[in-house]
VEXLOVEX-681804 format. One line per field, with one value per residue: residue number from 1; z, y, x of N, C-alpha, C, O in turn. Coordinates in steps of 0.02 Angstrom, whole numbers, plus 50000, padded with zeros to 5 digits. Atoms other than C-alpha are relative to their C-alpha. Layout:
<recs>
num [NUM, ...]
nw [Z, ...]
nv [Y, ...]
nu [X, ...]
caw [Z, ...]
cav [Y, ...]
cau [X, ...]
cw [Z, ...]
cv [Y, ...]
cu [X, ...]
ow [Z, ...]
ov [Y, ...]
ou [X, ...]
</recs>
This chain:
<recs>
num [1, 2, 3, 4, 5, 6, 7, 8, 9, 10, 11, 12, 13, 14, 15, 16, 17, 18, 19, 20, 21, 22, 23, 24, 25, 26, 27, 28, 29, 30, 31, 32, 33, 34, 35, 36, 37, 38, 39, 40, 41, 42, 43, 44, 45, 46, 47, 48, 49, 50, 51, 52, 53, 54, 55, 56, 57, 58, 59, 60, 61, 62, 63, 64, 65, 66, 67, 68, 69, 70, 71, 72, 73, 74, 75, 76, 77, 78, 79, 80, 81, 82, 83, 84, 85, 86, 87, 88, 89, 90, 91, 92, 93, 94, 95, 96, 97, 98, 99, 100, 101, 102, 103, 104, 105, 106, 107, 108, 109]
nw [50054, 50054, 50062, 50037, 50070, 50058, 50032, 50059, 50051, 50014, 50054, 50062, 50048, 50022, 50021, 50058, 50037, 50029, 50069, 50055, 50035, 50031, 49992, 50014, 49972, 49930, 49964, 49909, 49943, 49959, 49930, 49964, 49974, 49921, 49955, 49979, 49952, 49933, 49975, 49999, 49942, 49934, 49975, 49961, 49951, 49969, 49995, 49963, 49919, 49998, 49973, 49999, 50027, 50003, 50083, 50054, 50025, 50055, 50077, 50023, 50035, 50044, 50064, 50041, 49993, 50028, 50066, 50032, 50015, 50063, 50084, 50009, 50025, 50052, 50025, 50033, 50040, 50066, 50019, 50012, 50025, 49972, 49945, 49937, 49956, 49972, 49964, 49956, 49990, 49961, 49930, 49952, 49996, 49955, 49964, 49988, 49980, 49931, 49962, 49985, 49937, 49948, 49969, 50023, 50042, 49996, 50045, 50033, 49935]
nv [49990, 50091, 49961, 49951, 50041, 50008, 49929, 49970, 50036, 49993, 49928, 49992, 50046, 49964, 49945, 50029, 50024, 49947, 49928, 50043, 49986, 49949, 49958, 50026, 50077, 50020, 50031, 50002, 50041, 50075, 50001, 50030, 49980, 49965, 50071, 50002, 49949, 50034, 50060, 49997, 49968, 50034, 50061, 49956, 49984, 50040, 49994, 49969, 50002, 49958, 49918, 49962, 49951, 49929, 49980, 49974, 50038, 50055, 49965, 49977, 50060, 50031, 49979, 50017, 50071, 50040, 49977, 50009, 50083, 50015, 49958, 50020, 50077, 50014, 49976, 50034, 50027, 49951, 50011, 50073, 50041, 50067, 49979, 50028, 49952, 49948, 50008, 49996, 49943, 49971, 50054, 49989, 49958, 49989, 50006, 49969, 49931, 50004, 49957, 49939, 50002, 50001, 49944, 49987, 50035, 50073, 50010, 50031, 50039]
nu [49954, 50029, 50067, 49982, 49951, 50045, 50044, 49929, 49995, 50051, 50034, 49955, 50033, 50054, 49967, 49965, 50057, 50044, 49971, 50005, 50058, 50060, 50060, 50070, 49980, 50022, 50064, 50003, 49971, 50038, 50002, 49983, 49934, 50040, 50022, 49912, 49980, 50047, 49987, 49950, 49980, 50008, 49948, 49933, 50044, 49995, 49910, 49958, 50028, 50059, 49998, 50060, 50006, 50031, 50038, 49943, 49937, 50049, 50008, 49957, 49995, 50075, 49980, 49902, 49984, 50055, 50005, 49966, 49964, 50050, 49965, 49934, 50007, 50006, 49942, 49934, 49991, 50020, 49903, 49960, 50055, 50011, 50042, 49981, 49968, 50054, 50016, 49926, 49992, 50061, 50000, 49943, 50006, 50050, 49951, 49935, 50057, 50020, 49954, 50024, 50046, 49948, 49969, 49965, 49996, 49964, 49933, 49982, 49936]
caw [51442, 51350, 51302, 51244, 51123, 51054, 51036, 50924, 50839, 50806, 50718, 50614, 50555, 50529, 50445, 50328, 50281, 50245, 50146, 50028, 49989, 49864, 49880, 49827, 49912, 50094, 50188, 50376, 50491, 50543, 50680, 50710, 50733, 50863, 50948, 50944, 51009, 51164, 51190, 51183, 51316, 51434, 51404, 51455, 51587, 51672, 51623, 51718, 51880, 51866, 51926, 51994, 51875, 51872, 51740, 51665, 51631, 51583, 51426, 51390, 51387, 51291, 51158, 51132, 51141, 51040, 50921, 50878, 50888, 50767, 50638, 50654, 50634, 50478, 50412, 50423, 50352, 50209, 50206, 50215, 50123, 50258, 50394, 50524, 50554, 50577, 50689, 50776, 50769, 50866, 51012, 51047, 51040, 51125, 51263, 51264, 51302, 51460, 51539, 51550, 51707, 51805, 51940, 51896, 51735, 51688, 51601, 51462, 51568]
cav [49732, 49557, 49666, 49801, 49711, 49627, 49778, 49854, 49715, 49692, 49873, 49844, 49692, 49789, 49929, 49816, 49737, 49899, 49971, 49824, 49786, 49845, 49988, 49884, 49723, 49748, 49624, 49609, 49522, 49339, 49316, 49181, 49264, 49366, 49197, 49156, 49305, 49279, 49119, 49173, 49297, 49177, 49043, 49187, 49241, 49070, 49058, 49203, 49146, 49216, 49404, 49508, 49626, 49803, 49861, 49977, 49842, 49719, 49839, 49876, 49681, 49639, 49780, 49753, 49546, 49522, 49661, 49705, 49546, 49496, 49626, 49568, 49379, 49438, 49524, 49387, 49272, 49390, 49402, 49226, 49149, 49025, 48994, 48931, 49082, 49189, 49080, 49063, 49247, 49275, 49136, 49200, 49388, 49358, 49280, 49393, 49542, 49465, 49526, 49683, 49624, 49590, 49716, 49719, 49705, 49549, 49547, 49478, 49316]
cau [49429, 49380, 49216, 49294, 49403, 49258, 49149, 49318, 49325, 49132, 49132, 49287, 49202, 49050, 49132, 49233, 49064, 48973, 49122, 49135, 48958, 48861, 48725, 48587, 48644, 48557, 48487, 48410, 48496, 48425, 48355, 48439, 48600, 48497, 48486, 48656, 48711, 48578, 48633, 48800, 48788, 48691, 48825, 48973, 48846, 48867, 49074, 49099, 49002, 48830, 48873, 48732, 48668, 48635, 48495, 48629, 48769, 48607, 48577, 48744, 48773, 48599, 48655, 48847, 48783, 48620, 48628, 48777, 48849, 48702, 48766, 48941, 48892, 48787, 48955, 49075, 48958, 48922, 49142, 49178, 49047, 49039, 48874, 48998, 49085, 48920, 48883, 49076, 49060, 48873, 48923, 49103, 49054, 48914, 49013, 49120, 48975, 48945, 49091, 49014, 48911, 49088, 49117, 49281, 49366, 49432, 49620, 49686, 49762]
cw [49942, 49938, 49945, 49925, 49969, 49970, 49940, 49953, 49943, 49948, 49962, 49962, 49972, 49944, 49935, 49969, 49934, 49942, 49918, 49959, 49955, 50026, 50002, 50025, 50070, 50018, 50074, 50019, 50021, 50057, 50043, 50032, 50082, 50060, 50011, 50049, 50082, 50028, 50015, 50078, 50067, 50011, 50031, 50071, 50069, 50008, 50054, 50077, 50026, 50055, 50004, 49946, 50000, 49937, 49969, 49972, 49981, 49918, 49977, 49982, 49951, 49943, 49975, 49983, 49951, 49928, 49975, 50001, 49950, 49946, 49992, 49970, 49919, 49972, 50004, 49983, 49922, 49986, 49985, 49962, 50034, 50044, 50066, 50015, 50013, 50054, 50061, 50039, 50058, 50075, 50022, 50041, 50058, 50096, 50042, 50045, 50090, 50063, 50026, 50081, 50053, 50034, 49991, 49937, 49978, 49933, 49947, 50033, 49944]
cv [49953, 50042, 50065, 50002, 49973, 50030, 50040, 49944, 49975, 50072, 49976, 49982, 50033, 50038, 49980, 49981, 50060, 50019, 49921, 49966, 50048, 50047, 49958, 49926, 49995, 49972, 50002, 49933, 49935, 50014, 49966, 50017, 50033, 49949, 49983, 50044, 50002, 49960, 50029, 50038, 49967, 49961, 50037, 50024, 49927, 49958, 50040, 49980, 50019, 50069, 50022, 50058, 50071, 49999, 50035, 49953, 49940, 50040, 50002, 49929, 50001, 50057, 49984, 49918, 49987, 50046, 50035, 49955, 49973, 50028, 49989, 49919, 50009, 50017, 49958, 49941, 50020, 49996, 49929, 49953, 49940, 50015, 49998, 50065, 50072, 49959, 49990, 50067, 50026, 49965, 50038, 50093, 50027, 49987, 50039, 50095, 49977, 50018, 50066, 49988, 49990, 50069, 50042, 49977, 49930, 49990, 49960, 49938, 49941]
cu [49985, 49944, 50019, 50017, 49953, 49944, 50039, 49982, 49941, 49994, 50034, 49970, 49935, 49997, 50017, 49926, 49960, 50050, 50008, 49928, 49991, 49925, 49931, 50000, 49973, 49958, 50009, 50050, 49939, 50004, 50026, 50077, 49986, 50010, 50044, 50018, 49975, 50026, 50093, 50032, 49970, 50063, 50085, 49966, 50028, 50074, 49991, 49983, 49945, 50004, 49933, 50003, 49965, 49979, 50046, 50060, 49965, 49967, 50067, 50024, 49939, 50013, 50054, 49976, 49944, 50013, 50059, 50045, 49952, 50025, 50083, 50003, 49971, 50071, 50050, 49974, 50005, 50094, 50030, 49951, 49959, 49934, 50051, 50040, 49950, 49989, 50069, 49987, 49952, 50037, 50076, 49968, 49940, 50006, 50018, 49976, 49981, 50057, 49995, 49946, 50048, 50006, 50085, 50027, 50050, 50066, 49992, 50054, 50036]
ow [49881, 49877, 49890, 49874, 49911, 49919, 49891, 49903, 49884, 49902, 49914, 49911, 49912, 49903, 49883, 49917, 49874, 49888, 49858, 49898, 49956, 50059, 50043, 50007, 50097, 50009, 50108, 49991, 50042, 50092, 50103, 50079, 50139, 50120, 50071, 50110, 50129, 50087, 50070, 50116, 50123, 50065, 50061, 50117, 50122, 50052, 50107, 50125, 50087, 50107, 49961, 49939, 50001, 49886, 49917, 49924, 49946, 49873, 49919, 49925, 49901, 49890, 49917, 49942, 49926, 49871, 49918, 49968, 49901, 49895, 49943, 49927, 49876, 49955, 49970, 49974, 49875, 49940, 49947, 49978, 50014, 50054, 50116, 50075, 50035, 50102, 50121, 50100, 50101, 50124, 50082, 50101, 50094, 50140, 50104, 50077, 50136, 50123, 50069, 50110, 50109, 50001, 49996, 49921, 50004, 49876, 49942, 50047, 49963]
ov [49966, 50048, 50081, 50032, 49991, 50014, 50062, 49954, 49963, 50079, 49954, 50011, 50023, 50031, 50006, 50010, 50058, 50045, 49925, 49960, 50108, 50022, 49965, 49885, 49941, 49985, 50011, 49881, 49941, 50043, 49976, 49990, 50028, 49965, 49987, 50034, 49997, 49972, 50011, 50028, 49981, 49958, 50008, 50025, 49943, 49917, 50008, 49997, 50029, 50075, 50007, 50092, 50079, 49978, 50007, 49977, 49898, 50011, 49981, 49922, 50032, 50032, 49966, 49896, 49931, 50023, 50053, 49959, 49956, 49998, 50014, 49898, 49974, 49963, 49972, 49897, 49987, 49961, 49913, 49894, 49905, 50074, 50030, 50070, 50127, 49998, 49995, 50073, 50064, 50001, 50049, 50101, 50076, 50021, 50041, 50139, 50013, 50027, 50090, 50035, 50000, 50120, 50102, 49921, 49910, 49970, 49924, 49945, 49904]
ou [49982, 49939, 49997, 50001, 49950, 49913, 50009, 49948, 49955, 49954, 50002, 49953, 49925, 49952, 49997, 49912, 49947, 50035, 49997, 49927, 50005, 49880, 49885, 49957, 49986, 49899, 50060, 50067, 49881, 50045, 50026, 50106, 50009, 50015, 50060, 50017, 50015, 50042, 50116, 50080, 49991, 50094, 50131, 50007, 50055, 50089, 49989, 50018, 49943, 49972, 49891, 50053, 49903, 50007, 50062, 50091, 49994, 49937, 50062, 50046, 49957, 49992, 50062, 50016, 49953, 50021, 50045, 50096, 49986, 50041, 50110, 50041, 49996, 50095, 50099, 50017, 50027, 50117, 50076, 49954, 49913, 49921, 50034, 50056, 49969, 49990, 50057, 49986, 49974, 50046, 50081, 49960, 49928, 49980, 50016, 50005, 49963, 50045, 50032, 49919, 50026, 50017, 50097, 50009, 50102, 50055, 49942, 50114, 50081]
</recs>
């Protein structure tokens, strides 16, 4: 459930980004957000208890956690002008993707 909510919340932010930009204003994504995000989902990886993973719920983390958590981190620093909340944004979200390797899902407690 945890992932869910930050997969929702990852588009909005996304969403909001794209619709307020300008046309001619796109840039790639750092890599280092990439890296964040990574890091983010090892360091929820090892919160939750190191769960065994199935290859299908190791993609479905490693996409919801590296890359679009990457495009959400660029989008709220691009919103807030700030670096610290691209990078708030990659490490929680990323986190927060590793919940997806729990057998069961894990509440809002």
């Amino acid at each position: 459930m945890i992932a869910i909510a930050a997969v929702l919340a990852d588009i909005v932010l996304i969403l909001t980004h794209r619709v307020r930009a300008s046309p001619g204003s796109a840039e790639y994504t750092p890599w280092s957000c990439m890296a964040a995000g990574l890091a983010g989902c090892a360091a929820g990886w090892l919160v939750i208890g190191r769960p065994e993973a199935a290859w299908g719920d190791l993609c479905l983390t490693l996409i919801c956690g590296v890359v679009l958590t990457s495009e959400a981190a660029h989008a709220a620093r691009a919103l807030s002008g700030r670096a610290w909340a691209g990078w708030a944004t990659a490490l929680v979200s990323g986190a927060a993707a590793a919940t997806w390797l729990l057998p069961d899902p894990l509440p809002f407690v």
